[in-house]
C-alpha positions in Angstrom: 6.1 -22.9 -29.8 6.0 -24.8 -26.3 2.8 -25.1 -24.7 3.0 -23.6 -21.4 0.9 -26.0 -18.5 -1.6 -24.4 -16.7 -0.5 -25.4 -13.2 2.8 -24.0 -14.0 0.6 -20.6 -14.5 -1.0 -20.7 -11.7 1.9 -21.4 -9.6 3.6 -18.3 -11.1 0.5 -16.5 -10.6 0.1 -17.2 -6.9 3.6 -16.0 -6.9 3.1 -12.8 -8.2 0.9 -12.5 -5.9 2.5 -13.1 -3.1 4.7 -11.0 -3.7 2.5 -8.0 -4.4 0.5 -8.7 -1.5 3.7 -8.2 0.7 4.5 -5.3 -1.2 1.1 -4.0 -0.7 1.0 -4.9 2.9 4.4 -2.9 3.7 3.1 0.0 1.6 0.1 0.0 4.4 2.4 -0.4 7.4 4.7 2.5 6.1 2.0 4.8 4.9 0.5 5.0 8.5 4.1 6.1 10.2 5.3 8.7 7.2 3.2 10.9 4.9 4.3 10.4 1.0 4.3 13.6 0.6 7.2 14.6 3.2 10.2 14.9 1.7 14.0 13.7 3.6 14.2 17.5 4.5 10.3 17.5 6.3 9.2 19.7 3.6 6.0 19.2 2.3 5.8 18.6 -1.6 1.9 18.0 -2.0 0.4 20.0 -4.4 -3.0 20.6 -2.6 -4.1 21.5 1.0 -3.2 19.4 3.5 -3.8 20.3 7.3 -0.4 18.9 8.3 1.0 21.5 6.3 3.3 23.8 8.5 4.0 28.0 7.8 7.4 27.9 4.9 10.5 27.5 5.7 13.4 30.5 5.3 14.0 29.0 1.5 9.9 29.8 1.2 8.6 25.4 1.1 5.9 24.7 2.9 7.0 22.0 6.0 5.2 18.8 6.8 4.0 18.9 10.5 3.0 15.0 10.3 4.4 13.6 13.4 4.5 10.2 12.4 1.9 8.8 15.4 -1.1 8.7 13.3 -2.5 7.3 10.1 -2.4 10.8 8.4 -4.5 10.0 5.0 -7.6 11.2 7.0 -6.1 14.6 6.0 -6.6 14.6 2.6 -9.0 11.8 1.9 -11.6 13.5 0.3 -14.2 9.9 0.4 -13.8 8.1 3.5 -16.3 5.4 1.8 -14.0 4.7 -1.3 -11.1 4.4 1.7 -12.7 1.6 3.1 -14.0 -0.1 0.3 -10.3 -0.1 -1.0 -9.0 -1.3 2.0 -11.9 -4.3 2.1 -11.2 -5.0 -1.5 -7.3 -5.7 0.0 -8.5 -7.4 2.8 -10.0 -10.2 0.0 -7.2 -9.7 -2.3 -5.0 -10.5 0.5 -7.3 -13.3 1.9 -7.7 -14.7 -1.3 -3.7 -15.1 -2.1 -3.4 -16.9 1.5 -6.0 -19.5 0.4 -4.5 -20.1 -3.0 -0.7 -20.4 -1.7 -2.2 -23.1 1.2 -4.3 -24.3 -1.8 -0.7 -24.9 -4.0 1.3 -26.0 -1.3 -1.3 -28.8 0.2 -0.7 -30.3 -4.2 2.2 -30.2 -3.6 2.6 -32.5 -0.9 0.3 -35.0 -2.1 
């Protein structure tokens, strides 16, 4: 079996990482303009109490009243702390990927 070089690792490691840290970064933009729990038809489908949630419909669902002009996870985020310690450990993740892509590239060229 072929050895496999550790720079060629790495370089396929920074690119996983890229791309999850664009995923990651769209997930964020997208989570602050729709609630995930809103279905096509604005019905609610969370399975727990959410403030956002509207009287049912005629067919008896509960609706989604999230308007889409604010980041609506304050409504059912239970630890506020573990929110931003999640969303400093991204910062870093996200940080850190930057570096190691500049990192790559800058071998690269020399």
């Amino acid at each position: 079996m072929a050895k496999i070089d550790p720079k060629d690792i790495q370089e396929r490691m920074d690119r996983i990482s890229e791309i999850f840290t664009d995923m990651v970064s769209h997930a964020e933009t997208v989570s602050k303009t729709r609630c995930p729990y809103r279905d096509r038809k604005d019905r609610c489908t969370a399975e727990f109490r959410c403030r956002n949630q509207q009287k049912p419909d005629a067919d008896g669902a509960l609706a989604c009243g999230h308007d889409g002009k604010f980041d609506y996870s304050s409504a059912w985020e239970s630890n506020p702390l573990a929110h931003a310690r999640a969303k400093k450990k991204v910062s870093q993740i996200r940080a850190d990927a930057v570096r190691r892509r500049a990192e790559s590239r800058r071998k690269k060229t020399d």
